[in-house]
C-alpha positions, 0 to 999 in steps of 0.5 A: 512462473515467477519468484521475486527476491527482494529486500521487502521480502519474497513474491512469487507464483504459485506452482512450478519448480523451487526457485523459479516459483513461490512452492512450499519448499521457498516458503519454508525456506524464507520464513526460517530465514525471517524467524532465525533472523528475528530471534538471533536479533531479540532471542528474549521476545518469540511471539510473532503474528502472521495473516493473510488475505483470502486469496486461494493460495493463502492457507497453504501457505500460512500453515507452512509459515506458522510450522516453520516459526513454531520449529523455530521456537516461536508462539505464533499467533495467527490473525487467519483472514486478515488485513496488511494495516490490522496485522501491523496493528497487532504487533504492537498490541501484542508486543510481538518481534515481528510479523508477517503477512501473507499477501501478494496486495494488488498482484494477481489471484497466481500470486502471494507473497510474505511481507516482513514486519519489524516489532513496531509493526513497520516494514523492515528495512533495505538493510535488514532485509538484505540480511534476511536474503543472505540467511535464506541464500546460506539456509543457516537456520536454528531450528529448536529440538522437540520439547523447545518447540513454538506455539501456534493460537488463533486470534479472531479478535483483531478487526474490532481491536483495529477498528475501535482504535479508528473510532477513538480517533479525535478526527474521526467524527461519528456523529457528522457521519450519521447526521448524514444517513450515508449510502455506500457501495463497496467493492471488496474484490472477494478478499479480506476487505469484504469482512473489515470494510462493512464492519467499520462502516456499521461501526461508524453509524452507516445503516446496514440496509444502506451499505450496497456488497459488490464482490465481498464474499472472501473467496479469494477468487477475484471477480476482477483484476484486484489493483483498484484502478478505474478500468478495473472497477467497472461493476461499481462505477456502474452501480454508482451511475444509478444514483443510489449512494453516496460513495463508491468505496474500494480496496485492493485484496489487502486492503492497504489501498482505498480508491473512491467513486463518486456518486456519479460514477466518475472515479474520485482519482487514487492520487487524490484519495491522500489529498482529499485525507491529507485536506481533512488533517490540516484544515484540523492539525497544521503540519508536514505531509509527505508522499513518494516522489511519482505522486501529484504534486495537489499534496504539496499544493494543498500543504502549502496553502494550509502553512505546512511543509510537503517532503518527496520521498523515494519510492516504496513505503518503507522510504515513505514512512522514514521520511514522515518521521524525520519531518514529523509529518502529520499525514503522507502516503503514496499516490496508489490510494495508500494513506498513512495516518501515524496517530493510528499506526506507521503503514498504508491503511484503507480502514482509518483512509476510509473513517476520514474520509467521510468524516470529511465528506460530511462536514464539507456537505455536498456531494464527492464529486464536488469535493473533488473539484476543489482540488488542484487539477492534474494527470499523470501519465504512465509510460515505460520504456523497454531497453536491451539488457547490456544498456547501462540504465544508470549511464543514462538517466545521468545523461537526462539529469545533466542534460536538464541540470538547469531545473530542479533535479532530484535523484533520491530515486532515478530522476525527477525533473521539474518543470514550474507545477509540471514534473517527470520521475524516471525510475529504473526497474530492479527486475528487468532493463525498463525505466518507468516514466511518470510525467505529471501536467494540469491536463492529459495531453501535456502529460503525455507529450511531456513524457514523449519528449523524456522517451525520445531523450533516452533514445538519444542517450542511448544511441550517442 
């Protein structure tokens, strides 16, 4: 079993003992940290929003959240099944301080998860969120008495309000996408994507009859692992290769991540969900984009040929959307198909990735797989390496940054170094002694011996 403490929030499995694991008591536990802290900071605003995706776990624990807000003193209102994206959404739109959803995104069906929202709908920050875990650890909370209680009111009404601000959008083109009678598979992963996800392609003109549910029913019990990554989409890939649709359209169970397949089957690639987008806003909108430091480098490339700048941020969104708004970034994201779109909202959003994405891919007028061709070509190579707790991480990675120190190094977060159009990003787990290793090359096998070549340099970092 597993809780993780983190300065995003708090993430555990469900069942077991309190600490060791996300049981009733850390929920109610965190959640009147979060509130005490809300309104010590705004005691003037008490209306908070709360949602959930439909994992199994995910009533229980919205009932313990919302009970623990109201002896706060807050008028909670619950979206019941919801997204990430529509719960931001509906902060700002009911002027709320805060929010928090209930979700453990991509992580297995033993997993949830409270995430935190600011009153802009955004991610706290490190600093307010060690402020948090330090209210949790000391339980000083304030509970209000008995005729000072909170409110508690469901509101159904918030996958319209978001997806009618989607098609309100200058870029999203309605009529290019009816013009071509589209065809669409969708894998929901039996989560909360399969209500939002066909509401919004009905809403942009595609024919009910002509959208194909694959594991849309939320259950919340997954049909598969729920991180949208090729080994785990299988079913879809497979009904693609009948030559039925159009596009293949997936998103994780909280529907902040969007992964594509194209009409042949082969995956559209989750780094280049962010490039195909990003294309689509600067061939309209010239400007800055941003995305973390371990995704491709095909966004800078495209940004730079549009007359654009491209920033790297460190990784994680909070980082991401900092740095968009310092370079007034007109579209950034991170490579796990997270697009963040701020003409709409401030955070990883699958609906808005989703409308112009196929506004694109109906003006462009061929078929997905051609329009992933037209894009710069790169892999990126995945590794980790497991070291002994009394290895001191940080010693090493200064030890890799001064032995490349005549490349370009950054080291924002861990270690980037590049190579020309090659990179590698160390970054050291806050969890357990691993540094993950990304490497990025125009082909595969670069990639990987790229990354070799880094792990044999840790070994011999670590042994001198």
């Amino acid at each position: 079993m597993a809780l993780i403490k983190s300065i995003s929030g708090i993430r555990g499995t469900i069942g077991g003992k309190t600490g060791d694991s996300l049981t009733p008591i850390d929920v109610v536990k965190f959640s009147a940290a979060f509130g005490t802290w809300l309104k010590r900071k705004n005691p003037a605003n008490i209306k908070i929003v709360i949602g959930r995706d439909a994992r199994l776990s995910g009533e229980m624990v919205a009932k313990l959240v919302a009970s623990t807000l109201q002896g706060i003193g807050f008028e909670v209102i619950d979206l019941g099944l919801s997204t990430t994206p529509t719960v931001e959404i509906a902060v700002t739109l009911e002027h709320a301080t805060g929010g928090i959803i209930l979700t453990a995104s991509h992580n297995p069906i033993q997993w949830n998860a409270l995430k935190l929202l600011n009153d802009k709908g955004e991610f706290i920050s490190g600093q307010d969120g060690a402020e948090v875990l330090a209210l949790a650890e000391s339980e000083d909370f304030d509970f209000v008495e008995v005729r000072k209680l909170g409110s508690y009111r469901v509101d159904n009404s918030y996958f319209q309000k978001h997806i009618e601000m989607i098609l309100a959008l200058p870029l999203v083109d309605k009529a290019a996408i009816v013009a071509k009678n589209f065809k669409i598979a969708v894998d929901a992963v039996n989560s909360t994507g399969g209500i939002a996800v066909p509401m919004l392609l009905e809403a942009l003109g595609i024919e009910k009859g002509n959208i194909k549910l694959i594991n849309c029913e939320p259950t919340g019990d997954f049909a598969h692992n729920p991180e949208p990554l090729p080994e785990n989409l299988i079913e879809i890939s497979r009904e693609m290769t009948r030559g039925d649709f159009d596009l293949g359209v997936v998103v994780d169970p909280d529907v902040d991540r969007l992964a594509l397949i194209c009409e042949d089957g082969q995956p559209f690639g989750e780094e280049y969900t962010l490039v195909s987008v990003a294309d689509y806003v600067l061939k309209n909108k010239v400007g800055n984009t941003v995305s973390n430091l371990s995704s491709t480098g095909a966004l800078r490339d495209i940004t730079l040929k549009a007359g654009g700048a491209y920033f790297a941020s460190a990784v994680g969104e909070v980082n991401v959307v900092e740095m968009m708004k310092a370079n007034d970034a007109v579209i950034g994201g991170e490579g796990n198909g997270g697009v963040i779109y701020p003409d709409l909202h401030y955070g990883r959003d699958s609906l808005v990735g989703i409308a112009l994405f196929l506004s694109h891919l109906a003006k462009f007028g061929k078929s997905a797989s051609i329009l992933r061709r037209t894009y710069p070509s790169y892999h990126i190579s995945k590794n980790k390496i497991e070291l002994t707790a009394d290895i001191d991480v940080d010693g090493v990675l200064e030890k890799i940054s001064k032995k490349y120190a005549k490349n370009p190094v950054n080291t924002i977060d861990g270690v980037k170094i590049e190579f020309n159009k090659e990179w590698v990003h160390l970054r050291k787990s806050n969890t357990e002694p691993i540094i993950r290793i990304y490497s990025e090359s125009e082909t595969a096998s670069t990639a990987d011996h790229l990354a070799q070549k880094i792990i044999d340099d840790i070994k011999e970092a670590i042994q001198s």
